[in-house]
MIGUFI-255574 format. One record per atom (N, C-alpha, C): chain; residue in three letters; x negated, y negated, z; atom name; residue number from 1. Coordinates in Angstrom, 3 decimals. Atoms other than C-alpha are relative to their C-alpha. Layout:
MIGUFI-255574
 ch  aa       px       py       pz at   i
  A ALA        X        Y        Z CA NUM
...
END
This chain:
MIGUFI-255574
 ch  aa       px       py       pz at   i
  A UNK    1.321   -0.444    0.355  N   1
  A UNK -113.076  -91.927   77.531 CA   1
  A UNK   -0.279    1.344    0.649  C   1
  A UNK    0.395   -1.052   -0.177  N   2
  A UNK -113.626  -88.323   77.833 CA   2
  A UNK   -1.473    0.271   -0.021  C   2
  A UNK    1.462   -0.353   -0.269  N   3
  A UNK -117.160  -86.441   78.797 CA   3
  A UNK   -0.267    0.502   -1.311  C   3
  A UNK    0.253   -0.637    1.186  N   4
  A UNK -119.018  -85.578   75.844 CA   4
  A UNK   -0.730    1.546    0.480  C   4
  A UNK    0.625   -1.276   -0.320  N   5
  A UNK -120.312  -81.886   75.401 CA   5
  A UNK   -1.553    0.030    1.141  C   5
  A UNK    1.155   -0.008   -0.845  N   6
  A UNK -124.045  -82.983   76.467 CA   6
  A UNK    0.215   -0.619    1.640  C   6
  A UNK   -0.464    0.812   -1.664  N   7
  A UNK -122.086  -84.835   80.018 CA   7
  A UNK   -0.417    1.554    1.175  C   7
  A UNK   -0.044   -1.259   -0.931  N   8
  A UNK -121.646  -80.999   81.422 CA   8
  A UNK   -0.440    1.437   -0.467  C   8
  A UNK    0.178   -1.717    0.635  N   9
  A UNK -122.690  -77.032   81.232 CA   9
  A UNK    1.163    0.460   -1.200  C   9
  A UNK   -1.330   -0.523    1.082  N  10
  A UNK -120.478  -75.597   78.117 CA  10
  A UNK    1.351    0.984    1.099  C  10
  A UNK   -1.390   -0.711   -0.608  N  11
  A UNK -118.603  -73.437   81.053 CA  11
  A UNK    0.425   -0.513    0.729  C  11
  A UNK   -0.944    0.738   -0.375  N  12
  A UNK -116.825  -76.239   82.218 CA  12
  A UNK    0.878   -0.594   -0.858  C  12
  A UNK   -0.920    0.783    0.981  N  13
  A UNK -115.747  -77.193   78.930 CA  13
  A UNK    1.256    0.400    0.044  C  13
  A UNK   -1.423   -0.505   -0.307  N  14
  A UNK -112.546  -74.693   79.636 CA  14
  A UNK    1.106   -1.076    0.227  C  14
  A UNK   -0.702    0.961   -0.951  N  15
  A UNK -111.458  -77.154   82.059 CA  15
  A UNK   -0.116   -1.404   -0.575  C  15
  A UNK    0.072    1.480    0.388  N  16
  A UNK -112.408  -80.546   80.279 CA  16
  A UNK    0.886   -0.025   -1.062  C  16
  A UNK   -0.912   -0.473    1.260  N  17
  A UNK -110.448  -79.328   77.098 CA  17
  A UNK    1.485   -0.184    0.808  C  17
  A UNK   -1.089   -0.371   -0.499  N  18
  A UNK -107.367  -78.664   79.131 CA  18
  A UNK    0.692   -2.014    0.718  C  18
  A UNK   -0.293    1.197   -0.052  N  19
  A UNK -106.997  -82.892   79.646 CA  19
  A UNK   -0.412   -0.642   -0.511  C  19
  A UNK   -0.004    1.283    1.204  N  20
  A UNK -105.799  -85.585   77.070 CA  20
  A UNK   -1.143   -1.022    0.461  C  20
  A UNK   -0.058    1.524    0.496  N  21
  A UNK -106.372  -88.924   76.169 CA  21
  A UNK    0.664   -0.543    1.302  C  21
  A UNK   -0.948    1.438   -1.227  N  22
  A UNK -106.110  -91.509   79.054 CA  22
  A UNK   -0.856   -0.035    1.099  C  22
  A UNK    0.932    0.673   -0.843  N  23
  A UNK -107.018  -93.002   81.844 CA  23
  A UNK    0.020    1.455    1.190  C  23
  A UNK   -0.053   -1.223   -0.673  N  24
  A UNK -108.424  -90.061   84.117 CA  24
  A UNK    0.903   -0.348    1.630  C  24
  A UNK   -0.877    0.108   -1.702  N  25
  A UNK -106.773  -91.869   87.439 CA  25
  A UNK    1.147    0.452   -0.405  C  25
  A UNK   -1.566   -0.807    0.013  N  26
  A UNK -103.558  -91.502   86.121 CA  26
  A UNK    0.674    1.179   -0.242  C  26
  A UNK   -0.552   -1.773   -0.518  N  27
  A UNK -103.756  -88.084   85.474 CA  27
  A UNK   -0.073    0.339    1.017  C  27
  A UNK    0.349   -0.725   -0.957  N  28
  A UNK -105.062  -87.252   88.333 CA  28
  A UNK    1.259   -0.317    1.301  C  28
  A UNK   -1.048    0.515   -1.515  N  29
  A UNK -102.359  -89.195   90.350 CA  29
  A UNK    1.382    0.863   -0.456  C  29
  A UNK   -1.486   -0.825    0.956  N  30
  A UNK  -99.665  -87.642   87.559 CA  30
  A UNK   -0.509    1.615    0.611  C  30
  A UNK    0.287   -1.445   -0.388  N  31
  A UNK -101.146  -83.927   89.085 CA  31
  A UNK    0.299    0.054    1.362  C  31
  A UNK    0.075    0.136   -1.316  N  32
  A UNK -101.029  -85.244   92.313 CA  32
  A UNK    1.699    1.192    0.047  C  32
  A UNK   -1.505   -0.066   -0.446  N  33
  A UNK  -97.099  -85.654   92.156 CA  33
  A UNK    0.395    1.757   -0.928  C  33
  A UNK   -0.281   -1.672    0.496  N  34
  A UNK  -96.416  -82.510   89.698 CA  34
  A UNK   -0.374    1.429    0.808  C  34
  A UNK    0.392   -1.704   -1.060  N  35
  A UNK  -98.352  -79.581   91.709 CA  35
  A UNK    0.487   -0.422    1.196  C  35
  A UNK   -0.958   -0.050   -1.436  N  36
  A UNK  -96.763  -80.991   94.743 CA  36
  A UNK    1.033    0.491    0.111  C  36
  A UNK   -1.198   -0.482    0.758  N  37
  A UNK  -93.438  -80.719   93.463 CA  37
  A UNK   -0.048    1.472   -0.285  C  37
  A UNK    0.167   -1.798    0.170  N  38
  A UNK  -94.522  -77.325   92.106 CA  38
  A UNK   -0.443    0.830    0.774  C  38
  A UNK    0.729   -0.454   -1.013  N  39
  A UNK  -96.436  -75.905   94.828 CA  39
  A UNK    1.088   -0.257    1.394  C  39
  A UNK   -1.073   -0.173   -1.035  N  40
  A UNK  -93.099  -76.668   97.334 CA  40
  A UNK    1.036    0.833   -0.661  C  40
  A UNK   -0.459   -0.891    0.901  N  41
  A UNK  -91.388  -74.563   95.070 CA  41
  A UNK   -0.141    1.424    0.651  C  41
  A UNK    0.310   -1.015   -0.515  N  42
  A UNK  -92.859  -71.741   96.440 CA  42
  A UNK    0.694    0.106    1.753  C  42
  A UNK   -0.149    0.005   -1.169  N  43
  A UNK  -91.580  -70.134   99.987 CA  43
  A UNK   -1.341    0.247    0.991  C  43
  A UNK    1.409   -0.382   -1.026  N  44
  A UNK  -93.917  -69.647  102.920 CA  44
  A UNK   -0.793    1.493   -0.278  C  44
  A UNK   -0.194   -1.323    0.652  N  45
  A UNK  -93.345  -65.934  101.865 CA  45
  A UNK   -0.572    0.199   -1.244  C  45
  A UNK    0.702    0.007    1.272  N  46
  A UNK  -94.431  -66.404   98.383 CA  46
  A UNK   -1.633   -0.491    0.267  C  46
  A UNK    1.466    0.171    0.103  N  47
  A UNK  -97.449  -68.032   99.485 CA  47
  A UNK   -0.873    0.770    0.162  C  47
  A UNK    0.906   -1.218    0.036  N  48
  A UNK  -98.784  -64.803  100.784 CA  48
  A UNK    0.401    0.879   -1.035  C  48
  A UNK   -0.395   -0.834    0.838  N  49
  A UNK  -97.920  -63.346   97.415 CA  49
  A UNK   -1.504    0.040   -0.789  C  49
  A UNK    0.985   -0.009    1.622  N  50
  A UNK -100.803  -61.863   94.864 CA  50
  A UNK    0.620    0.982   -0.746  C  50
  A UNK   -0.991   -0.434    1.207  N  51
  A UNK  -99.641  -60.220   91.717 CA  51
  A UNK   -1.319    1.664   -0.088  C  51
  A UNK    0.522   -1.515    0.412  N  52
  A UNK -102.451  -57.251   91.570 CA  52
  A UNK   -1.212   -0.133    1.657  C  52
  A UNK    0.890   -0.361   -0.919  N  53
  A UNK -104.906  -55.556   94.128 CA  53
  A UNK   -1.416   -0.745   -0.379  C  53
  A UNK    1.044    1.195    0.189  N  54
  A UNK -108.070  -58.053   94.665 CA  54
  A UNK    0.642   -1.281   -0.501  C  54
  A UNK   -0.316    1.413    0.874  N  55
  A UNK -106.371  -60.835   93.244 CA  55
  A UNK    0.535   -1.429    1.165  C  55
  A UNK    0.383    0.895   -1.191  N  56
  A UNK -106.241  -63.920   95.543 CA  56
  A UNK    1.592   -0.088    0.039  C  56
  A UNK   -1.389    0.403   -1.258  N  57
  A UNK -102.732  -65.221   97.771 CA  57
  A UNK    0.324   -1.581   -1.147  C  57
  A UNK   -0.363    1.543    0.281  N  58
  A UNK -101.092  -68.366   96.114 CA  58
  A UNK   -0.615   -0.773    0.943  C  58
  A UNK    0.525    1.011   -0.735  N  59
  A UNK -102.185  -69.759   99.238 CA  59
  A UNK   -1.765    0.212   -0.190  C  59
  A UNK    1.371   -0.253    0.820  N  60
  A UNK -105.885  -68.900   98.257 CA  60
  A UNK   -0.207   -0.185   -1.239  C  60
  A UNK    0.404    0.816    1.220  N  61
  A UNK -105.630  -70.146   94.699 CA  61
  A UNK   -0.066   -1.540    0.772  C  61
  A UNK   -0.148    1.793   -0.483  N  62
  A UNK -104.581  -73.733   96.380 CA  62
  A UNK   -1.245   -0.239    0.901  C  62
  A UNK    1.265    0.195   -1.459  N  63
  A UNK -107.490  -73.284   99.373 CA  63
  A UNK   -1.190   -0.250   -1.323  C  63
  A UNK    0.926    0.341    0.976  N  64
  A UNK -109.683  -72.494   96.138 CA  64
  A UNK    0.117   -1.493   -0.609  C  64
  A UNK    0.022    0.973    0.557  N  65
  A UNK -108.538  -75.453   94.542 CA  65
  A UNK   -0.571   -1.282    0.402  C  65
  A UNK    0.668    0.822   -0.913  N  66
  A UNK -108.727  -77.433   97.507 CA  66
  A UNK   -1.669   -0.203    0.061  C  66
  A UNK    1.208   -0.066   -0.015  N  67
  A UNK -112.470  -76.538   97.862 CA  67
  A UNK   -0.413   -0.889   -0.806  C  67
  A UNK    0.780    0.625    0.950  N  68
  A UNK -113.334  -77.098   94.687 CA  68
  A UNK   -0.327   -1.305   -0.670  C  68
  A UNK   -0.218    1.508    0.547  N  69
  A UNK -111.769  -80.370   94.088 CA  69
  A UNK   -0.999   -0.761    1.005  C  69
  A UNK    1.184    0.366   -0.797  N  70
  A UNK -114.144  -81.142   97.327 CA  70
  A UNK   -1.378   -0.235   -0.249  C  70
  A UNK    1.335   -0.282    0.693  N  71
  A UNK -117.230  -79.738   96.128 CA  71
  A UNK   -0.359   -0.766   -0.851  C  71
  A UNK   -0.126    0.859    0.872  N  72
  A UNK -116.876  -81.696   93.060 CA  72
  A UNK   -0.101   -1.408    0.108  C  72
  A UNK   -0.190    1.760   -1.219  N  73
  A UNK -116.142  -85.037   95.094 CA  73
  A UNK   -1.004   -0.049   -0.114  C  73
  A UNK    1.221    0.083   -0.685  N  74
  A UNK -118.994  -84.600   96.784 CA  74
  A UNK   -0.740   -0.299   -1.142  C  74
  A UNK    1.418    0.431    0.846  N  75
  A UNK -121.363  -84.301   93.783 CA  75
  A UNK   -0.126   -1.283   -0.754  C  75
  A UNK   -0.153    1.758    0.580  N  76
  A UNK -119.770  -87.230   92.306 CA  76
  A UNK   -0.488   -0.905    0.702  C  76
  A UNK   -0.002    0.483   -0.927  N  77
  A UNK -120.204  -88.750   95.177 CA  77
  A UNK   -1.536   -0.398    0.020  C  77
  A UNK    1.547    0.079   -0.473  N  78
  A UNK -123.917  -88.027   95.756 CA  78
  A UNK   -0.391   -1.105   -1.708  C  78
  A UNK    1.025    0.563    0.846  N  79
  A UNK -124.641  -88.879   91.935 CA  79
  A UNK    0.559   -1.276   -0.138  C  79
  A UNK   -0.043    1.234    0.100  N  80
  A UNK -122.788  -92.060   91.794 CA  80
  A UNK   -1.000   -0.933    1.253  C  80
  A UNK    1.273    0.804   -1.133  N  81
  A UNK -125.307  -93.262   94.975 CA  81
  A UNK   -1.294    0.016   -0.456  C  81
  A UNK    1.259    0.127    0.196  N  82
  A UNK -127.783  -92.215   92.984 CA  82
  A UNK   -1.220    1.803    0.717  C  82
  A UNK    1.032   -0.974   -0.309  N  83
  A UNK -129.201  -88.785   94.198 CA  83
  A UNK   -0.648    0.475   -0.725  C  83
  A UNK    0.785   -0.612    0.994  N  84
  A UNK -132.137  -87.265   92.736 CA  84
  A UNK   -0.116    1.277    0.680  C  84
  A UNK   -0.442   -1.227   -0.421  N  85
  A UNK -131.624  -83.974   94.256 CA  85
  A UNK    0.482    1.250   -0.578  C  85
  A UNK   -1.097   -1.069    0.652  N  86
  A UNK -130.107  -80.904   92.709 CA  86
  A UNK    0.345    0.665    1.056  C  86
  A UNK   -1.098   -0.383   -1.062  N  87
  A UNK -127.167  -79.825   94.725 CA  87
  A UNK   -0.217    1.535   -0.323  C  87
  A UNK   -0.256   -1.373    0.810  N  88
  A UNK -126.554  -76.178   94.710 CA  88
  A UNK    0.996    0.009   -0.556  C  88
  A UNK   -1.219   -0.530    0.233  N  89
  A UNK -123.440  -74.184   93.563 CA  89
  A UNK    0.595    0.428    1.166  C  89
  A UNK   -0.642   -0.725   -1.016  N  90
  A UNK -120.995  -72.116   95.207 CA  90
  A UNK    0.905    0.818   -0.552  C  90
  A UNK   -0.936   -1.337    0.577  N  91
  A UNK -119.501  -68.674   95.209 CA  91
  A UNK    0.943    0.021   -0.115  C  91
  A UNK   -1.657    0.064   -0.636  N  92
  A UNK -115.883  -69.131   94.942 CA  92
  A UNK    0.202    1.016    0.866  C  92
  A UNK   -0.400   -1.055   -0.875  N  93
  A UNK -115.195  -65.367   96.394 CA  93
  A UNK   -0.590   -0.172    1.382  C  93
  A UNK    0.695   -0.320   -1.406  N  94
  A UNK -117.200  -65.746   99.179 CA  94
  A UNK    0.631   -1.396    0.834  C  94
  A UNK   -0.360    1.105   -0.452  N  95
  A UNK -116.132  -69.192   99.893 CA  95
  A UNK    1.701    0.706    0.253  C  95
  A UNK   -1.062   -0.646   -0.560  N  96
  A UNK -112.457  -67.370  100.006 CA  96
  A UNK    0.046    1.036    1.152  C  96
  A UNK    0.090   -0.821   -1.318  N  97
  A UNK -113.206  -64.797  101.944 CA  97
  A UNK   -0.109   -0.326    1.413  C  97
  A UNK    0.531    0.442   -1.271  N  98
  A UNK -114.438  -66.855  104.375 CA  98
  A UNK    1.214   -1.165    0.799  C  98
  A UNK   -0.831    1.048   -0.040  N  99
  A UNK -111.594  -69.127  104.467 CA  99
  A UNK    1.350    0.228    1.234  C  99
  A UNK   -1.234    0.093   -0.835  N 100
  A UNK -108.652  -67.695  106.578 CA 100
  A UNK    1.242   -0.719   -0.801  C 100
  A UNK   -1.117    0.648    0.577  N 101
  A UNK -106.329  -69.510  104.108 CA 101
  A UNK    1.406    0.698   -0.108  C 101
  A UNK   -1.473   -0.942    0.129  N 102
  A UNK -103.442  -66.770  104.488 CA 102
  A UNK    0.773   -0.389    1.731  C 102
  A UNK   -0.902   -0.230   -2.129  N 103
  A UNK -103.255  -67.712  108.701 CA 103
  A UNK    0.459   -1.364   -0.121  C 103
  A UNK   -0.615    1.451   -0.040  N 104
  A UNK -102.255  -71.522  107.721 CA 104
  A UNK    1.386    0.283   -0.898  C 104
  A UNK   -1.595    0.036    1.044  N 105
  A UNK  -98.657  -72.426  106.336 CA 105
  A UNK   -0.728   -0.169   -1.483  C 105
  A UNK    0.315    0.387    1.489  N 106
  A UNK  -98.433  -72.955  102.808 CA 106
  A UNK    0.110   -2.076   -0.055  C 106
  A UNK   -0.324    1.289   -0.235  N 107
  A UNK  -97.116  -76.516  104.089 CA 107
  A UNK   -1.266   -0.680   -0.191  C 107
  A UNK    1.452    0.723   -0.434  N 108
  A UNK -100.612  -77.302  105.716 CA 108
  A UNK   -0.673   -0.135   -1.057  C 108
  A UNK    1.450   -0.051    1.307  N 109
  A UNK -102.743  -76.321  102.637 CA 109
  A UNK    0.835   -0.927   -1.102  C 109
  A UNK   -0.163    0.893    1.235  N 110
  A UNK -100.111  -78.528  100.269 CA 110
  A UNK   -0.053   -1.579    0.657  C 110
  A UNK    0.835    1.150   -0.751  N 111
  A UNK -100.846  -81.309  102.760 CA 111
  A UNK   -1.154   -0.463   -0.319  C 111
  A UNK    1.315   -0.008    0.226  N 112
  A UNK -104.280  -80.786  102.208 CA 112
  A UNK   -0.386   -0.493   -1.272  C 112
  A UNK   -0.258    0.805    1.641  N 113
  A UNK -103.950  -81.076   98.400 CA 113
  A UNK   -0.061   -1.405   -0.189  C 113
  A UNK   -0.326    1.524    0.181  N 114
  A UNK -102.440  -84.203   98.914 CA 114
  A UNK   -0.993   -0.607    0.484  C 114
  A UNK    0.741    1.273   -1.070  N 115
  A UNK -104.536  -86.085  101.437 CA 115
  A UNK   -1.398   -0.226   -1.141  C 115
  A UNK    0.810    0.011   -0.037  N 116
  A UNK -107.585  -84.874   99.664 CA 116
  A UNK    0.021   -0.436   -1.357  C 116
  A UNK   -0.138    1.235    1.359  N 117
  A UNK -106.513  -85.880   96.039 CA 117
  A UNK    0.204   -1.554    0.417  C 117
  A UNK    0.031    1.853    0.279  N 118
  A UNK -105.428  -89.341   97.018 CA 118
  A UNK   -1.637   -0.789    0.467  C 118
  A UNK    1.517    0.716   -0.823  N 119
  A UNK -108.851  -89.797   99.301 CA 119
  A UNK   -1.049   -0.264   -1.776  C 119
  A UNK    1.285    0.397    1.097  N 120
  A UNK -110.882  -88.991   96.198 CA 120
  A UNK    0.798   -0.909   -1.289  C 120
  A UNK   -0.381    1.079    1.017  N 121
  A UNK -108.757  -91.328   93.790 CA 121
  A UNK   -0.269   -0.989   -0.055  C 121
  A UNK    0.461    0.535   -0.611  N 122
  A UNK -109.257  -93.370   95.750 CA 122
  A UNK   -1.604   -0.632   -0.351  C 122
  A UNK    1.385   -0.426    0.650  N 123
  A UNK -113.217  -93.084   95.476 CA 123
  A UNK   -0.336   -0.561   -1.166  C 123
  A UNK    0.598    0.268    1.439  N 124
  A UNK -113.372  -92.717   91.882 CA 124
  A UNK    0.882   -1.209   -0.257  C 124
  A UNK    0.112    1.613    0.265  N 125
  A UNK -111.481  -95.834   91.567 CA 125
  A UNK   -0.996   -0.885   -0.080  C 125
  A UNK    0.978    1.049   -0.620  N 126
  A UNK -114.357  -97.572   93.130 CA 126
  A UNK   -0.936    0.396   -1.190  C 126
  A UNK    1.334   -0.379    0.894  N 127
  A UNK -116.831  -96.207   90.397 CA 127
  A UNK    0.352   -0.977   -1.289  C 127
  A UNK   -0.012    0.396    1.642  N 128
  A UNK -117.409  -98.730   87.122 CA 128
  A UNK   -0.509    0.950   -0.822  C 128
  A UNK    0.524   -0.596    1.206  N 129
  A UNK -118.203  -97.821   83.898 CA 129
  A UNK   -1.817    0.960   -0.089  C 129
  A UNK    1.450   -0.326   -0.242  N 130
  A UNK -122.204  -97.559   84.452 CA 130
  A UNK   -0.039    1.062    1.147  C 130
  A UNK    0.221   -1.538   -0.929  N 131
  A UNK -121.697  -95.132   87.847 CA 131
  A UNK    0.916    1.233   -0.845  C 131
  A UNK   -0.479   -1.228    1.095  N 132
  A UNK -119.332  -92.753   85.545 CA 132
  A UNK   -0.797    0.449   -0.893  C 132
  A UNK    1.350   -0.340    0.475  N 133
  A UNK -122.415  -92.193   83.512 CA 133
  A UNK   -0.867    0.281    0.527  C 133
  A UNK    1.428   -0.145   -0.502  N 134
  A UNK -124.824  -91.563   85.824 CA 134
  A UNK   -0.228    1.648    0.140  C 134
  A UNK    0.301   -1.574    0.276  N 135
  A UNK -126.456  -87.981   85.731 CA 135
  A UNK   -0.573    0.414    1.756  C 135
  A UNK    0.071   -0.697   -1.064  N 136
  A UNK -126.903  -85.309   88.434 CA 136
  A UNK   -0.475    0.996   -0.334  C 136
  A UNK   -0.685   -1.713    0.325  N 137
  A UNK -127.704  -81.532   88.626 CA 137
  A UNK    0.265    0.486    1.080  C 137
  A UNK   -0.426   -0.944   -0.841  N 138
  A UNK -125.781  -79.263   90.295 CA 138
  A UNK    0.308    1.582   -1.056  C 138
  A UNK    0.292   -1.411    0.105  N 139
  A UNK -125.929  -75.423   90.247 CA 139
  A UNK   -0.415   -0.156   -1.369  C 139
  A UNK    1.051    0.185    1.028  N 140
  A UNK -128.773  -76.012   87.798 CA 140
  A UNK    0.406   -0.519   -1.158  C 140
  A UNK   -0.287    0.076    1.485  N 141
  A UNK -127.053  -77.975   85.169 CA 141
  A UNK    0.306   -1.507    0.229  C 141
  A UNK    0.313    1.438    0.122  N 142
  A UNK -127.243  -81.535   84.236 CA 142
  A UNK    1.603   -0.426   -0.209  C 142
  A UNK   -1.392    0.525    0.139  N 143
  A UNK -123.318  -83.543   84.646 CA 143
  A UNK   -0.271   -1.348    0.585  C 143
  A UNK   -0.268    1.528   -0.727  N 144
  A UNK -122.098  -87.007   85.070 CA 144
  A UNK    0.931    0.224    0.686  C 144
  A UNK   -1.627    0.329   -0.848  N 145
  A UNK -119.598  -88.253   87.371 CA 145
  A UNK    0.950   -0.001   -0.628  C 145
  A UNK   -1.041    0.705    0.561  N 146
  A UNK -117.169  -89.161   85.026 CA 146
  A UNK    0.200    2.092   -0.699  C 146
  A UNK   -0.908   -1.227    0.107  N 147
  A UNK -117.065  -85.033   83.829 CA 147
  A UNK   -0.232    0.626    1.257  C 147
  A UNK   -1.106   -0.911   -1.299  N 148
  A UNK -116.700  -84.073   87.655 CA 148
  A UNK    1.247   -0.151    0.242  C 148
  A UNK   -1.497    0.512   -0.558  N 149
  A UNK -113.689  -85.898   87.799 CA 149
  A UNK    0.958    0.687   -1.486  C 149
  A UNK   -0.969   -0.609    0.974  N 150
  A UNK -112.574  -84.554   84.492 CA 150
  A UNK   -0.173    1.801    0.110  C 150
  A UNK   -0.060   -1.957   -0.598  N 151
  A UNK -113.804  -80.510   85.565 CA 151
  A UNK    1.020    0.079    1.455  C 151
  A UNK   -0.876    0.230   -1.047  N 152
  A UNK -111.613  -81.806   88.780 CA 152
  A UNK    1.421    0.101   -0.610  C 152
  A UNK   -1.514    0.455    0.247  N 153
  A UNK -108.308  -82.899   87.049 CA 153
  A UNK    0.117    1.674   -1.287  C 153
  A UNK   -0.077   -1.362   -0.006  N 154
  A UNK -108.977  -79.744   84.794 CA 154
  A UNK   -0.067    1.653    0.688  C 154
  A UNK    0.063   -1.147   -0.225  N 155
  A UNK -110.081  -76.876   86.988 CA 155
  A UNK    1.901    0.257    0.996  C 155
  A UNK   -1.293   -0.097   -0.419  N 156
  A UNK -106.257  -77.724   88.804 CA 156
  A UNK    0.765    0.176   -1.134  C 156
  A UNK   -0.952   -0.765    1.252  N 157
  A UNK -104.481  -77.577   85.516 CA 157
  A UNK   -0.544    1.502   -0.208  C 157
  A UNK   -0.105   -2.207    0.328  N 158
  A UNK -105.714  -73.914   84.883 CA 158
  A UNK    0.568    0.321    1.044  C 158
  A UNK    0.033   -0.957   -1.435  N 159
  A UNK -105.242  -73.072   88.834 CA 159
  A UNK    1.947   -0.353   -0.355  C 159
  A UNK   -1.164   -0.077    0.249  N 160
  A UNK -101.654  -74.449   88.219 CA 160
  A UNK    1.207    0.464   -0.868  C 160
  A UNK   -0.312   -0.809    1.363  N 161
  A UNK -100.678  -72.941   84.795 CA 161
  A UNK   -0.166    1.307    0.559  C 161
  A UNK    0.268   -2.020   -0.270  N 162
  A UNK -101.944  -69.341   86.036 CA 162
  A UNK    0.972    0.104    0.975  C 162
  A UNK   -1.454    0.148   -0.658  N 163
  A UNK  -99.505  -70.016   89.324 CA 163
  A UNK    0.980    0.100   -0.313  C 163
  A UNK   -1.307    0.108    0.783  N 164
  A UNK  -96.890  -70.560   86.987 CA 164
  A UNK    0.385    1.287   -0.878  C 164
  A UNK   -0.266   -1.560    1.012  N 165
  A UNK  -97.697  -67.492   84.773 CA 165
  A UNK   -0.096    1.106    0.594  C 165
  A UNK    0.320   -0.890   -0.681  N 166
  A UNK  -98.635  -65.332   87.216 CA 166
  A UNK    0.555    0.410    1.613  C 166
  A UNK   -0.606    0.510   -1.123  N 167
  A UNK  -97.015  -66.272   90.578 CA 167
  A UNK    1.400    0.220    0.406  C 167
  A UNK   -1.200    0.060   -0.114  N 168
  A UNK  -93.717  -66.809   90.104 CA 168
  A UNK    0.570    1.081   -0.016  C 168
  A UNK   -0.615   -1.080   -0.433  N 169
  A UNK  -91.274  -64.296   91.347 CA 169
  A UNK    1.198   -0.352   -0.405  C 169
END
């Protein structure tokens, strides 16, 4: 069961488009093991690689990723409890900048990946049918749980596809 258009803002649809048919755990556990795999691929050396001037570090796409898959958690998180709140957003650039993600290994940050995908699989396991429906807003726009976890398992397929097209040496 995929999010319908009215679940999220249209500029997440990028990312909801970019994953089938199926049960969203098992993609998300099938991404786990693939960008791991792919993301050791890379040397320590490559991780401080970017391909043009301004353009972020492999290890700063993954820190981004990391974040975001966080951020995301979280709101799931809040709206499956039920918050009536609107969360904010967040800048990605500034959230990089601020990060230091070039002074850690590339090891540490695909550690990080890991721990922090299985924690939230974890999680959204625990959610039935009725909390995957439940509504939220964040950075002013009305989403369920059920398309954070699918803007989650998508915004890593783009971050990993562009790695692949862009990255590789």
């Amino acid at each position: 069961m995929k999010p319908k258009p009215k679940d999220y803002n249209s500029i997440y649809g990028r990312y909801i488009s970019l994953i089938g048919d199926g049960d969203i755990i098992e993609i998300l556990e099938e991404q786990r093991k693939t960008s791991e795999k792919f993301l050791k691929t890379f040397t320590e050396e490559q991780g401080n690689y970017y391909y043009a001037d301004g353009k972020w570090t492999v290890k700063e796409v993954l820190g981004h990723v990391i974040d975001t898959e966080r951020i995301m958690a979280y709101r799931a998180l809040a709206f499956a409890r039920g918050e009536k709140q609107s969360l904010p957003g967040f800048e990605q650039d500034e959230y990089v900048a601020e990060s230091d993600f070039n002074k850690r290994s590339l090891d540490d940050l695909i550690n990080e990946f890991i721990t922090v995908r299985e924690s939230n699989i974890i999680l959204f396991k625990s959610f039935d049918e009725e909390i995957l429906y439940r509504r939220g807003t964040a950075s002013e726009s009305e989403v369920t749980v059920l398309a954070l976890i699918y803007i989650i398992a998508g915004h890593e397929k783009h971050h990993m596809k562009f790695l692949r097209e862009k990255y590789r040496l």
